[in-house]
N, C-alpha and C positions, 0 to 999 in steps of 0.2 A: 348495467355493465360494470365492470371491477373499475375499480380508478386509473389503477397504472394501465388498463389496458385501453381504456379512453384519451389517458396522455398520451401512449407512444402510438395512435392512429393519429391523432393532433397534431406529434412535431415530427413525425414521417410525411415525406412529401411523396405523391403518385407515384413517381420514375420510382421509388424506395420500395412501395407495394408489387410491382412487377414481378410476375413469376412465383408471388409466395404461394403457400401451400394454403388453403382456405382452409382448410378441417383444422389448420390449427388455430387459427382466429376462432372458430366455431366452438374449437375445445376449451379456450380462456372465457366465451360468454355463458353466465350463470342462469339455470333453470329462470324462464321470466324476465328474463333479459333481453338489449333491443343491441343488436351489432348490424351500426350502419357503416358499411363499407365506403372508403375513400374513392375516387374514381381508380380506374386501375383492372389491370388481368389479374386472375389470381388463379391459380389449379386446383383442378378437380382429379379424379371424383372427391366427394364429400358427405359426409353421412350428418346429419341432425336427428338425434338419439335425448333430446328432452324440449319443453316446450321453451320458444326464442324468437324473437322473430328477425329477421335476416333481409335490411332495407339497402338495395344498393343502388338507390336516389336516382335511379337512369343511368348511373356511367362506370357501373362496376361490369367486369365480364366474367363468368366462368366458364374457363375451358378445359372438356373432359381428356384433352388431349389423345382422341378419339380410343379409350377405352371404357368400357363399362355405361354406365349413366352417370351422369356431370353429377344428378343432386339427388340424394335419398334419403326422404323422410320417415323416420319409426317415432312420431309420438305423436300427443294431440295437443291443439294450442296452438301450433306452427304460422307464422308468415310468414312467405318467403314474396319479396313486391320490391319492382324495380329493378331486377338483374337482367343480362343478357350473357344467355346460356348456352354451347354452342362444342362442336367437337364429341360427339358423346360413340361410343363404338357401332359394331356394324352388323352385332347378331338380332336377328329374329327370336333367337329360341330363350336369350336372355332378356328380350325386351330392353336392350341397350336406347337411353331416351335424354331428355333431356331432365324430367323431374319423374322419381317414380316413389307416391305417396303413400303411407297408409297408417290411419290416423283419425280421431275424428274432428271436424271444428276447427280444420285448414282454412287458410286464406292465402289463394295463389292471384297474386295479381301485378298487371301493370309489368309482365316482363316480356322479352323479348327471344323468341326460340328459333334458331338458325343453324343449318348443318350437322342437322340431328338425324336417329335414326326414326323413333317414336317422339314426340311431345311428352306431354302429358298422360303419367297412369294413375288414376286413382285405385288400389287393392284392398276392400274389406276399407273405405273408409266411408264416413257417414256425415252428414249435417256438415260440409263445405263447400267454398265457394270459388270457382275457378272463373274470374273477371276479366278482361281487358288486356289479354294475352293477344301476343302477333304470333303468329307458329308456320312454321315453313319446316320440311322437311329437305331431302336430298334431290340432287336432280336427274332420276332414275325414272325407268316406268313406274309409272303409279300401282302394280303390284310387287313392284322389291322395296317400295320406301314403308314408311313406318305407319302407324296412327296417329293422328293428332291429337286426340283424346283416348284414352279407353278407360271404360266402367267396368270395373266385377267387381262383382258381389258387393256394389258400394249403394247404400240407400240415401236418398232427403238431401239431396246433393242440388245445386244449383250451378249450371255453367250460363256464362253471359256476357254479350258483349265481346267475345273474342274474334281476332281477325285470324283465317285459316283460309291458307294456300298452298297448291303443291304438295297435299299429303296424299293418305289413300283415305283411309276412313275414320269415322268417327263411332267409334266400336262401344255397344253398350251391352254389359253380358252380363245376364242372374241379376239385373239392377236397378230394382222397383224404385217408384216414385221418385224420379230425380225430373227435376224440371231444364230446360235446354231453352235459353232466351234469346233474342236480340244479336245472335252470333253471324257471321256472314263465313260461307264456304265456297270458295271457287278452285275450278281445275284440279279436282281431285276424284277420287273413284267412285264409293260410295259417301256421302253428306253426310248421314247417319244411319246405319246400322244395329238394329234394333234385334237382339234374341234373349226371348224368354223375359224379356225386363216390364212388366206387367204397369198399369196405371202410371206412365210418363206425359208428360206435356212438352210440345217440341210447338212453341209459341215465336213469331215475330221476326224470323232467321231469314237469312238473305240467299239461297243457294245456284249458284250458276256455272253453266259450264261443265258438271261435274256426270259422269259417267250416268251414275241413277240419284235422286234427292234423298229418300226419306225409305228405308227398307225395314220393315218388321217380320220376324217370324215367332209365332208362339208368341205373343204381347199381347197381349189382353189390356182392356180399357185403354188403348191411347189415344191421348186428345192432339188433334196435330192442325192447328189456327193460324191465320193470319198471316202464313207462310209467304214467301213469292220463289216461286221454283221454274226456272230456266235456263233451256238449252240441255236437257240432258239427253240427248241424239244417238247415241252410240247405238247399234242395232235392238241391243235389247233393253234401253233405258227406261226408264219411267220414271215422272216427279214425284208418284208416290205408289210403294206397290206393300200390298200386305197379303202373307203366308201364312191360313192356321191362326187366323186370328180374327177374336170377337169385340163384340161392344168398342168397336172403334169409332171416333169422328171425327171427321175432315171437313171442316168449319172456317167458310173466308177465306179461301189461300187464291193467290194467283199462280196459274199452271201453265205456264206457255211456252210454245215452241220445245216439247220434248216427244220424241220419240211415241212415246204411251202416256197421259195424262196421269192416269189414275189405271190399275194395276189392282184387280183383289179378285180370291175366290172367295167361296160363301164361309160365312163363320159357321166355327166346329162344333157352336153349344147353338141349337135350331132356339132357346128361347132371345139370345142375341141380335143382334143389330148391327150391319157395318152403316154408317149414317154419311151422307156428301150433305152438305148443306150450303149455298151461299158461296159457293167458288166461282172464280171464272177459269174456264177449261178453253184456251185457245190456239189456235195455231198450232197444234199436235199430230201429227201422223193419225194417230188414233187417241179418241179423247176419252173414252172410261172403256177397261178391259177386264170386261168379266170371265174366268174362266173355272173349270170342272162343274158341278152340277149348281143351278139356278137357285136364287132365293135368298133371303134375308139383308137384302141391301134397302135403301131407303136413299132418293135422291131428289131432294125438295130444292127449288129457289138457287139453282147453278145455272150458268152461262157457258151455253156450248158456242162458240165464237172460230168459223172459217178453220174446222181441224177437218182432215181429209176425210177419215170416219167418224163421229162422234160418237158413236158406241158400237164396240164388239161384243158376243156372246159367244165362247163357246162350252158346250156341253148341251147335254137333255135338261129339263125339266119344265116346270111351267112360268110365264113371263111374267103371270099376275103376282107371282111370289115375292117379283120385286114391287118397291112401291115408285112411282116418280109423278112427280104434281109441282107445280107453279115454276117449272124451267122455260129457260129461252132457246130456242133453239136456232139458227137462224136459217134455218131450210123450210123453216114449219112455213109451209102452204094453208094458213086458212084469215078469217075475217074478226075484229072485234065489233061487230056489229052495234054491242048495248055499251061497249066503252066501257069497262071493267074491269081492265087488263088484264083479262082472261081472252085466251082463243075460243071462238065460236064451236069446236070441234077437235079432237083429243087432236093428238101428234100421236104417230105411227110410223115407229123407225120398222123396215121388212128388206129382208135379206131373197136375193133373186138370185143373178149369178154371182154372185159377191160371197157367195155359201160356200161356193167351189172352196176358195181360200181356207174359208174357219174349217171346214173339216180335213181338208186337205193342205197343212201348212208351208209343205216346197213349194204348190201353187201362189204364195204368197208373190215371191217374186217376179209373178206377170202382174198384179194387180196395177190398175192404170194405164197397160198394154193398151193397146187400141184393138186388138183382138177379145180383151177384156171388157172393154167398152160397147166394144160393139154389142157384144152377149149379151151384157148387164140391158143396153137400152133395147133390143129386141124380145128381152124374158118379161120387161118392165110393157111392152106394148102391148104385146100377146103371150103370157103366162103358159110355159109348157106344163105349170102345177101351181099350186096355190105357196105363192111363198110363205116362208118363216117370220113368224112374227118375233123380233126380237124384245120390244119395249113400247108401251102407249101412256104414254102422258096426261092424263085426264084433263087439267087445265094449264094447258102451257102459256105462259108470261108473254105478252106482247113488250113489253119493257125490255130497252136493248142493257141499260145501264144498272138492269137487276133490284131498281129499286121498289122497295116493298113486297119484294117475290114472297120471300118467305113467311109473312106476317097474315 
């Protein structure tokens, strides 16, 4: 930082920085420079146009005085850690937000984003790291408020550890290998939203409340672990649902109490794999929903746990296509005789009057009728036809707590 402009932040006192203009502080600090701001408001908007980094220790605020976006980044090198940003304007079509990036080898951290319309936009930036941000949008319906994130066209990106609330989505678009850690989402639309952004990791993240968790379309390779996703109830929610997309895995996660557990049709490339491994699926209206033609799923070593249906199927094709082996089911009806932890006898999920629904979906809303019921338990006594085999388990896990299923 220049001298004189180190002294006159040292012998100004807060009440003095009140109301100034920040982009001109920003214009006195020199390329590689560190401008740590006094506590104090200061105005936006503001442009950073070379590399600086911009530390406002917790108690500086930038307010966009609800035009445009509060902070815009054009270069690479940037910090921006420690502010709270806040007032930014009201379009959509401009992406009016609180910081909107692009750059490579950012570092956005530890600040606080309040009464915005979007968060954070990463555009065309690569190899940075968006930390321990708190992000809150507007208090609108969750389709007029902004993103709390959005990715395009940005690669090898790292978001983590941020707390997001009250936004809509977490929008990732054209934006391969960016990893998504440790972040918690509540009360917002979509969690994250995934198109065309190929080989992502969406690891460790805390999501509840939120309309649907985890939505991909066109995504190829994403690895989605150790998740815990609940409460996304809304009619057509689900903790994780994927569109058009292959070689995915869904590995570890806790799935409960959402509307639809898990959400896929079959992947578009037949040498492909959608892979479930090791979840527990519980407390879900419906616990895995398969839909249009049958085939290429793989569901080893999951806990179906008290969801009203544990698996739907709809469309033709053959059931063997899928594979499922060492799951718990907890309906499963048979014995471990030799102590194995294997069932004595596959599991056989079969669709009787309960068909009416998958092919017929306005029927949906009688299910659990008691005219419903009655059907279901008199087709189950005496079979007007040989029900639908939806899914056979070959060795299902006696093991309620899933250990060593999949091994």
């Amino acid at each position: 930082m220049r001298p004189v402009l180190a002294l006159l932040i040292a012998l100004l006192p807060a009440t003095a920085l009140a109301g100034q203009s920040l982009q001109a502080w920003i214009d006195l600090t020199p390329a590689g420079g560190v401008l740590r701001l006094p506590p104090g408001t200061y105005d936006g908007p503001a442009t950073i146009a070379r590399p600086l980094t911009l530390d406002g220790g917790g108690r500086a605020v930038i307010d966009g005085g609800g035009r445009g976006t509060v902070l815009t980044v054009h270069a690479d090198g940037v910090v921006v850690r420690g502010l709270t940003l806040r007032g930014s304007g009201d379009s959509h079509d401009a992406i009016d937000g609180a910081i909107m990036a692009e750059g490579r080898d950012l570092l956005i951290e530890d600040n606080r984003i309040e009464d915005v319309l979007f968060g954070i936009s990463l555009h065309r930036s690569n190899d940075s790291v968006v930390r321990r941000n708190r992000i809150r949008s507007r208090a609108e319906d969750p389709a007029y408020r902004g993103d709390a994130l959005r990715l395009w066209y940005s690669t090898g990106n790292r978001i983590e550890d941020n707390d997001i609330a009250q936004t809509r989505d977490i929008t990732v678009t054209n934006s391969p290998r960016n990893r998504f850690t440790g972040n918690t989402v509540r009360d917002s639309r979509r969690a994250f939203n995934f198109l065309f952004s190929h080989r992502s990791v969406v690891d460790r993240n805390r999501l509840e409340r939120n309309a649907t968790g985890i939505v991909a379309l066109n995504s190829e390779g994403l690895i989605i672990r150790r998740n815990r996703i609940m409460h996304a109830m809304e009619a057509s929610g689900a903790g994780v649902a994927l569109k058009e997309t292959s070689a995915a895995l869904v590995e570890g996660n806790e799935i409960v109490h959402c509307a639809n557990g898990i959400m896929a049709d079959s992947p578009t490339n037949p040498i492909n794999r959608i892979v479930f491994i090791d979840n527990l699926i519980a407390h879900n209206v419906t616990g895995i929903y398969f839909y249009g033609a049958r085939g290429g799923h793989v569901a080893i070593g999951n806990r179906f746990r008290s969801n009203l249906w544990p698996v739907t199927v709809i469309g033709d094709g053959d059931p063997e296509a899928d594979l499922w082996r060492g799951n718990y089911w907890d309906d499963y009806e048979g014995f471990d005789r030799d102590r194995d932890g294997r069932g004595d006898r596959p599991h056989e999920v079969l669709a009787y009057a309960d068909r009416i629904w998958m092919e017929t979906p306005p029927a949906a809303f009688f299910r659990n009728s008691p005219a419903f019921e009655l059907l279901d338990f008199l087709e189950r006594l005496a079979p007007f036809a040989s029900p639908t085999l939806i899914l056979r388990d070959g060795a299902p896990s006696m093991r309620r707590d899933g250990a060593g299923i999949s091994r």
